[in-house]
N, C-alpha and C positions, 0 to 999 in steps of 0.2 A: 391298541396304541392310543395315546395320550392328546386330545386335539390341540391343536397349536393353539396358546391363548391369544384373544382378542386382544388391539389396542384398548385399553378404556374412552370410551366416548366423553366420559363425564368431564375429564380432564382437557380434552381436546378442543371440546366444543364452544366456542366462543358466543356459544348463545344463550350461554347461563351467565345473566347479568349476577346472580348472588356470588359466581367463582372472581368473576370480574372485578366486581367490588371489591372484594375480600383482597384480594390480589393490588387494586390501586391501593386501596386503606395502608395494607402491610406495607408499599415501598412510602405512603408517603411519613407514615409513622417509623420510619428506618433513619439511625443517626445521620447528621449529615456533615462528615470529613472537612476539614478546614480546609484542606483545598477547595472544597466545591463550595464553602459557603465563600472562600475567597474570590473566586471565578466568575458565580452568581454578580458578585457586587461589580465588580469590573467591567460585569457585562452589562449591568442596569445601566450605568453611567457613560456607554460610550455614545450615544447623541448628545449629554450634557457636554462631554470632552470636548468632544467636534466644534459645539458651538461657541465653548468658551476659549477657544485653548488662544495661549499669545500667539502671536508675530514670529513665525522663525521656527515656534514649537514644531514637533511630531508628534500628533496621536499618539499613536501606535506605543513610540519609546516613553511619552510619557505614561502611560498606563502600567507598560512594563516597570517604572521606576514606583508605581501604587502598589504592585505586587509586588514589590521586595519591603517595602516599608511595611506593609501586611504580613509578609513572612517574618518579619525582624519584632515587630510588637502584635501579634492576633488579639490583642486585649480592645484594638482598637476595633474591632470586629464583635466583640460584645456590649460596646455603648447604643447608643441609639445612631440606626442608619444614615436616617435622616442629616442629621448633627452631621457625619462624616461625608457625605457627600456635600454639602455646604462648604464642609472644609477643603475639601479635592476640587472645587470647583474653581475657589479661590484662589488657590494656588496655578492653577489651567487658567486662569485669565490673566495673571500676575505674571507668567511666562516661568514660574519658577520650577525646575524639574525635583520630583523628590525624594533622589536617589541620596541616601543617608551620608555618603560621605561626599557631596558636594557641599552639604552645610547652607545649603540657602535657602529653606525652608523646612518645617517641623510638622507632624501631625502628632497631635499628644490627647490623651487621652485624661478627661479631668470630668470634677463633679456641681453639679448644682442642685442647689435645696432649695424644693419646691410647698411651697405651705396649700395640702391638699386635705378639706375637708377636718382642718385647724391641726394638722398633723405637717411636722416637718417631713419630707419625702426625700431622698437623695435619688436624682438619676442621672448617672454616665452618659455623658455629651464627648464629643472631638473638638479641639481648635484646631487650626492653622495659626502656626508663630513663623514670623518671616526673621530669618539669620541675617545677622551681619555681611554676613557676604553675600544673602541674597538683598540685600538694599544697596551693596555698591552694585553688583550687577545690575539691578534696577534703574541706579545714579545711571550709568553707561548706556546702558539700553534707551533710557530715553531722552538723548540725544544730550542732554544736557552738561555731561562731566568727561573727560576725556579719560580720566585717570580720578579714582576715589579710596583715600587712602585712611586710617584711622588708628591711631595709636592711645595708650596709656603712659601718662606723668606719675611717677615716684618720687619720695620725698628727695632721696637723693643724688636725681637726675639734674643735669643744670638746664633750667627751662627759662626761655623768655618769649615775650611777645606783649606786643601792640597792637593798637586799634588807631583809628584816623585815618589821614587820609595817607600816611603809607603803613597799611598795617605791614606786621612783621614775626615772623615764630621763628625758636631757633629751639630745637630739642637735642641734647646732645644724653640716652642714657649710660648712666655707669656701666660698666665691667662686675661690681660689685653685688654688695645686699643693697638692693634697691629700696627698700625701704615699705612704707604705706603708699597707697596709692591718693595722689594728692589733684588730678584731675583726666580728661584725655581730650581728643583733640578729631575733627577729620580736615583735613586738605584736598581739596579737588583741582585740578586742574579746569578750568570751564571752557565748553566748546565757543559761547557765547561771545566774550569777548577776548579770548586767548589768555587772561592772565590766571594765576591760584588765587582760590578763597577758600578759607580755612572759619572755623568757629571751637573755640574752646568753651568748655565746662570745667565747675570744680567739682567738690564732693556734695554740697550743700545741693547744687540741680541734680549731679546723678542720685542722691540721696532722695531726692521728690522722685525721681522716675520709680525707685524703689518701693517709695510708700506707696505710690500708685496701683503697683500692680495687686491684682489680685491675689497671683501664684506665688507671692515673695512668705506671706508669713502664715503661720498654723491658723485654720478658723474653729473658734472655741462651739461646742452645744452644751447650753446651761436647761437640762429639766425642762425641755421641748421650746425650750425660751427661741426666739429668733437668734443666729447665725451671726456670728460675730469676725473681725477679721484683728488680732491679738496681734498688734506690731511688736512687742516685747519678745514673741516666739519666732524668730526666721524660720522659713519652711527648709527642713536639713536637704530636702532632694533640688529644692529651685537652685536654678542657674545663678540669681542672686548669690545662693550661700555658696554653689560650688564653685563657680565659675566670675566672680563680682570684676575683674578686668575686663574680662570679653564683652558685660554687659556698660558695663561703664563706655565700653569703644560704639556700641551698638547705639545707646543712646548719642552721644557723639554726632554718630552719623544722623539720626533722625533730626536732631536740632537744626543740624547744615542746612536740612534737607525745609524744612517748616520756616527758616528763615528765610527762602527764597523764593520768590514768583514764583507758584507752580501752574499757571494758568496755562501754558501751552505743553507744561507735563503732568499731561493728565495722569499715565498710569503709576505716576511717584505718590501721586495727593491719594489716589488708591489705594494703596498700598499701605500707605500712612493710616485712612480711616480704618480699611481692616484690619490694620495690626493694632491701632490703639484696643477696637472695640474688644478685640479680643481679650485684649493686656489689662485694662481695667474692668470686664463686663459691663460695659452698653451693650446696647441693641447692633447685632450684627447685620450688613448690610447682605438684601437678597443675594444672589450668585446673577451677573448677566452675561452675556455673550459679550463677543471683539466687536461687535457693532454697538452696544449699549444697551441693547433687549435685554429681557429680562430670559435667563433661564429659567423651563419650567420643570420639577420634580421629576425625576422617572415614575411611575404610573404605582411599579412594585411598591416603592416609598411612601406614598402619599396618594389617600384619595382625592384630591383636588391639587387644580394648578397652581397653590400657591404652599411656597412654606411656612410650615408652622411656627408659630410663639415660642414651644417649646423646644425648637431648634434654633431659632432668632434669639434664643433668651434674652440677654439686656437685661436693664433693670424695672423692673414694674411700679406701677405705681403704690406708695407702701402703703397709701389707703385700700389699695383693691387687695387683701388680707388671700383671697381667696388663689388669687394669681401671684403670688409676691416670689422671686424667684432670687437666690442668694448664689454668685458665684463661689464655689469652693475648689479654688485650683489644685489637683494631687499634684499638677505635675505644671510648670510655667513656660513664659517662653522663654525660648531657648538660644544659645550666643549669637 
């Protein structure tokens, strides 16, 4: 009769460091599932959340509103990390949730050329773009506007308004072909002194907000030459080309917004500076906490506590050749 076979030892034995090895090596060289690299990141960043997150916010829902923005674009998962957490942080101190069909804040994934060792280099970063309706929100939020409203003029809408000392707008749109869009407008109600103040634009400002941005028109590469931004080519995917009302209303709202004291609304002048930095490529401002501290990187991210240059991009100095860093928006902000 046949002896019953042995367990194998060799297999069993946990005190063969070379099985061991072999064994870590293979899981950690094993793909790793967009879930889990989605998970991983959600997980890095939940003391950043904590520390930044607004007034009012919840952790929790807000992360869950990061995983859906992750499920809805993973492309934003192939840029650099760093870059994206910058941008999620922003948005968690700005109080803006960014679950996609609230429309008040964006995470988009765009490009900048980096001139490395006299070679143009392209590498995938994130912004945060804040929506029109998360800047009235914003108006609301901080205390300042009771009601924040923003509309678009057509040629042929009957529009009037005044300035002095009893300003006055009257917007009545047609029923009809409304025409070209000939300017747009925000109204607030202000908590401040009970009465509305309003500020209009024509085409000629919303036009400069246009040239400004980064993400509005194609950036040309001539024969490794530096990185150009070709105003004659509108970029076909920005909000500019698809969307040019809603941004027309968007800037609207920011102008209100920059006409006004903001000295006791602090998180409006915020909001402003990271959304400009974004919009034209300056230098973006660190991430801090609801108390004004500085948030420091997750550890995964970054070996030291500060964030890098090349997730701050901005624009460098065009003498230092070596660091010279060109925003090139695929994708802009958004309404």
């Amino acid at each position: 009769m046949n002896a019953p076979r042995q367990p194998s030892t060799k297999l069993a034995r946990p005190d063969q460091p070379e099985l061991t090895n072999a064994v870590a090596q293979r899981d950690q060289n094993a793909p790793v599932s967009f879930a889990q690299a989605r998970d991983k990141f959600v997980g890095q960043l939940d003391m950043g959340v904590v520390q930044a997150i607004g007034k009012g916010m919840d952790p929790v829902q807000f992360k869950r509103s990061l995983a859906t923005v992750l499920n809805e674009t993973p492309d934003l998962l192939k840029a650099n990390l760093t870059s994206l957490a910058v941008a999620v942080l922003h948005a968690a101190r700005l109080g803006l949730d960014l679950t996609p069909a609230l429309q008040l804040a964006y995470l988009t994934p765009f490009n900048v050329s980096q001139k490395v060792n006299g070679q143009w280099v392209k590498t995938p970063l994130v912004k945060m773009m804040i929506g029109y309706k998360g800047f009235i929100l914003l108006g609301r939020k901080s205390g300042m506007c009771d009601t924040v409203r923003a509309r678009v003029v057509y040629a042929n809408d009957h529009f009037e308004w005044e300035e002095g000392t009893a300003p006055r707008l009257v917007h009545k749109p047609t029923m009809g072909e409304r025409g070209d869009v000939v300017a747009a407008y925000c109204v607030a109600d202000m908590k401040t002194n009970g009465k509305p103040a309003f500020r209009v634009i024509g085409v000629p400002e919303i036009e400069r907000a246009r040239a400004a941005s980064r993400g509005a028109f194609e950036m040309v590469y001539e024969n490794g030459r530096k990185p150009r931004v070709d105003t004659t080519r509108p970029k076909a995917d920005s909000p500019w080309t698809t969307d040019y009302g809603a941004m027309a209303a968007k800037t609207a709202i920011r102008r209100f917004y920059k006409d006004m004291d903001l000295t006791e609304f602090r998180s409006l002048a915020t909001a402003i500076e990271v959304d400009d930095a974004y919009a034209i490529g300056s230098r973006i401002p660190a991430p801090t906490a609801i108390t004004g501290d500085p948030v420091k990187p997750p550890e995964q991210l970054s070996p030291t506590d500060e964030w890098g240059d090349d997730v701050l991009f901005g624009t460098r100095d065009e003498d230092d050749e070596q660091h010279e860093t060109i925003v090139d928006a695929s994708a802009s902000e958004r309404e």
